[in-house]
C-alpha positions as CSV (number, residue, x, y, z in Angstrom):
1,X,100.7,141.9,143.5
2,X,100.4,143.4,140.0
3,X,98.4,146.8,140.2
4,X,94.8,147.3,138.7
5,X,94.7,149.5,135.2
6,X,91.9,152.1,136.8
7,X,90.3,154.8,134.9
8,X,87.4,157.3,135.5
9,X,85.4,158.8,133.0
10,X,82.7,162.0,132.8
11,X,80.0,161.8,130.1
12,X,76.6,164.0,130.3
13,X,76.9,165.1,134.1
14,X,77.7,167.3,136.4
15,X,81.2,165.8,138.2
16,X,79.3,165.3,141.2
17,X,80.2,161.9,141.1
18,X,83.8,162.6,140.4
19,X,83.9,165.1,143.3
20,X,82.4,162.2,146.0
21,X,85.2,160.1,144.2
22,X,88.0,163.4,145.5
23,X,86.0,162.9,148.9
24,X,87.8,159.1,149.8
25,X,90.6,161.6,151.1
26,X,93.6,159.6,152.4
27,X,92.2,156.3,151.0
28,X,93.2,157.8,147.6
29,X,96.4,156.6,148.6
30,X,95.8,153.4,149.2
31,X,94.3,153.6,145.9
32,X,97.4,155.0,144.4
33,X,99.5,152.4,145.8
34,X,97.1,149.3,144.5
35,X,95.6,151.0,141.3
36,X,97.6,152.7,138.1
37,X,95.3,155.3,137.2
38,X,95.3,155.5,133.2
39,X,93.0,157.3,132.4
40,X,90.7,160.1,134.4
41,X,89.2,163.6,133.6
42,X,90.6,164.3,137.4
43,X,94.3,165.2,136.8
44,X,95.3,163.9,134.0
45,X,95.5,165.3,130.7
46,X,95.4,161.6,128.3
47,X,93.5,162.2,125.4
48,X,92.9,158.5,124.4
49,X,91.3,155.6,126.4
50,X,93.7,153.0,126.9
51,X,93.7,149.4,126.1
52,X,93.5,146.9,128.8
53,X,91.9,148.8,131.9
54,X,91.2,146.7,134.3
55,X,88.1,148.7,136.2
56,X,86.0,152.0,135.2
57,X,83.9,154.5,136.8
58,X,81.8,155.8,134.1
59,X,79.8,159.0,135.3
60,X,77.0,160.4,133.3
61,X,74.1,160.0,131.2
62,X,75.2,159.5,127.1
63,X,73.9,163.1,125.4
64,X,76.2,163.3,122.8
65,X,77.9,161.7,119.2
66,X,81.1,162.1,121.6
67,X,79.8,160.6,124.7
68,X,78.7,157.5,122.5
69,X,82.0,156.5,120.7
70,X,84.0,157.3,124.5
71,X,81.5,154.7,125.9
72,X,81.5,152.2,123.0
73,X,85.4,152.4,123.4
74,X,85.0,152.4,126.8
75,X,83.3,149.1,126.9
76,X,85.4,147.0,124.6
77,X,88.6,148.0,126.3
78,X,87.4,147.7,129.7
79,X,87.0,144.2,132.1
80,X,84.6,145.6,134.7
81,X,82.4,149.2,133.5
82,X,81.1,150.7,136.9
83,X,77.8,152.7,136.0
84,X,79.0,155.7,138.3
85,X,75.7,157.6,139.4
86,X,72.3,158.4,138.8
87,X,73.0,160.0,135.8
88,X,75.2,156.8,134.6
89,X,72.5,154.5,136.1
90,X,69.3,156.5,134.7
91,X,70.2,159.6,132.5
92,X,68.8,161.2,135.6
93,X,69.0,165.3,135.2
94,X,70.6,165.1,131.7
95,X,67.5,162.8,130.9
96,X,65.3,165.5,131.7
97,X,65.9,167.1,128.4
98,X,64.0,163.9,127.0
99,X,60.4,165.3,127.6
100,X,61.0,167.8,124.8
101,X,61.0,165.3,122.4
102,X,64.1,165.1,120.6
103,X,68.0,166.8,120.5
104,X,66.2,169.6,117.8
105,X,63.3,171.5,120.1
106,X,66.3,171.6,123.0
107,X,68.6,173.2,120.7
108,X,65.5,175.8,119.3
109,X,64.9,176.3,122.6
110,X,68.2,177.0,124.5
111,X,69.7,178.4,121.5
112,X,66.8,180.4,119.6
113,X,63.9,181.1,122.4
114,X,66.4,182.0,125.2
115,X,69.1,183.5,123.3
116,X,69.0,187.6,124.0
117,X,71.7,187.9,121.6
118,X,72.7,186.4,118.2
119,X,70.7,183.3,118.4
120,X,71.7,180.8,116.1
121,X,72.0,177.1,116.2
122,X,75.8,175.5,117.0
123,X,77.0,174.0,113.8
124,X,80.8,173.0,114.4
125,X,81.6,169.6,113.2
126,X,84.5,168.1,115.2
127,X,84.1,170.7,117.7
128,X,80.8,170.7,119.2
129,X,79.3,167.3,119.2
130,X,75.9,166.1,117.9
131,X,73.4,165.8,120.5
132,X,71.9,162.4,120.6
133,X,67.8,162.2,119.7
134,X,67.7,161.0,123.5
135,X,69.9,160.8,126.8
136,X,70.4,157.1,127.7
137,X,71.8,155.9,130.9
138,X,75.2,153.7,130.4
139,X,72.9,149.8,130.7
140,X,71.2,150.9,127.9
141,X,74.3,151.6,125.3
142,X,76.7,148.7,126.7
143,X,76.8,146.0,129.3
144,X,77.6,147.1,132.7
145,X,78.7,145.0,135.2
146,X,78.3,147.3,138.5
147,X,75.7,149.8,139.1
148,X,76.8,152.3,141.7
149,X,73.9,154.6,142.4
150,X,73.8,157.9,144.1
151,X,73.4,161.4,143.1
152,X,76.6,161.4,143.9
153,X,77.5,158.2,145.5
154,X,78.8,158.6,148.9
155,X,82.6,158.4,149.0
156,X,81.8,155.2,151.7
157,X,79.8,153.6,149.1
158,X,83.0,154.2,146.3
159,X,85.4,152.9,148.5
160,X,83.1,149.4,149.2
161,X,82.8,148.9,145.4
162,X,86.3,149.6,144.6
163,X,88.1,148.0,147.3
164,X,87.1,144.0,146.7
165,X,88.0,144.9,143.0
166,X,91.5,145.9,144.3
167,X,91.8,142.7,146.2
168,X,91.2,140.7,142.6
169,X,87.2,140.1,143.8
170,X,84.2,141.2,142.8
171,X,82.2,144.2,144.0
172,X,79.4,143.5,146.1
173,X,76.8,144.6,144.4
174,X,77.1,141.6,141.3
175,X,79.9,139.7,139.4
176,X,80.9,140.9,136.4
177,X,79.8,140.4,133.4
178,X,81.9,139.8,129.9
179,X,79.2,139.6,127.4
């Protein structure tokens, strides 16, 4: 049997979910055996998201100009998106920076009203990333095909959405969509 193209990926979060993912122990090895892993901010040091990837946890709300064009990559090389997380499936704790109404009063205020010391505003294009007006879960960028909640998931509930994927199936929790 041919193995799965597998890849992980960390947007606005905390790696909570990614941590759970380190919690499947010795099933990682199973993993390992059924699953290339191609891409993955755990151990691995690829700077572009592959082509052809087969399954994908995607952890994290989108905040950022970054975490946008990762997802929107993400998507169109990707057959089944896992939305990995609250803050994948609702912007959860990142989200909570919506209330202030918009990316500029959170920068004014973590970057001028907080600062005791040389407050100014980050301006580094191609280096630090433009925050987005709003944190958006993943649904609300892309199609997802799997929603994995939990803040973080489990490592019992990872393993029973990964492991029918490994056998060729599809997750419990809905087929997959290719829109």
């Amino acid at each position: 049997m041919d193995k799965i193209r597998f890849a992980t990926v960390w947007l606005a979060g905390c790696s909570g979910c990614h941590m759970s993912f380190l919690d499947l122990d010795e099933w990682l090895i199973v993993l390992a055996q059924q699953a290339d892993v191609v891409y993955s901010p755990v151990g691995s040091d690829i700077k572009d998201y592959p082509e052809n990837v087969d399954v994908c946890l995607v952890e994290g709300g989108v905040a950022n100009e970054d975490n946008l064009e990762l997802l929107l990559n993400v998507r169109k090389r990707t057959k089944t998106l896992i939305s990995f997380g609250d803050c994948a499936v609702t912007a959860n704790v990142p989200g909570m920076r919506n209330m202030l109404g918009g990316a500029e009063p959170v920068l004014k205020r973590g970057y001028l009203e907080l600062a005791e010391h040389s407050p100014q505003l980050p301006h580094a294009p191609g280096i630090v990333p433009e925050l987005l007006a709003q944190v958006l879960p993943v649904h609300q960028i892309v199609p997802v095909d799997i929603y994995m909640p939990g803040c973080p998931p489990p490592a019992d509930r990872i393993r029973a959405t990964l492991e029918p994927l490994l056998r060729g199936g599809n997750a419990r929790h809905g087929r997959p969509r290719h829109d």
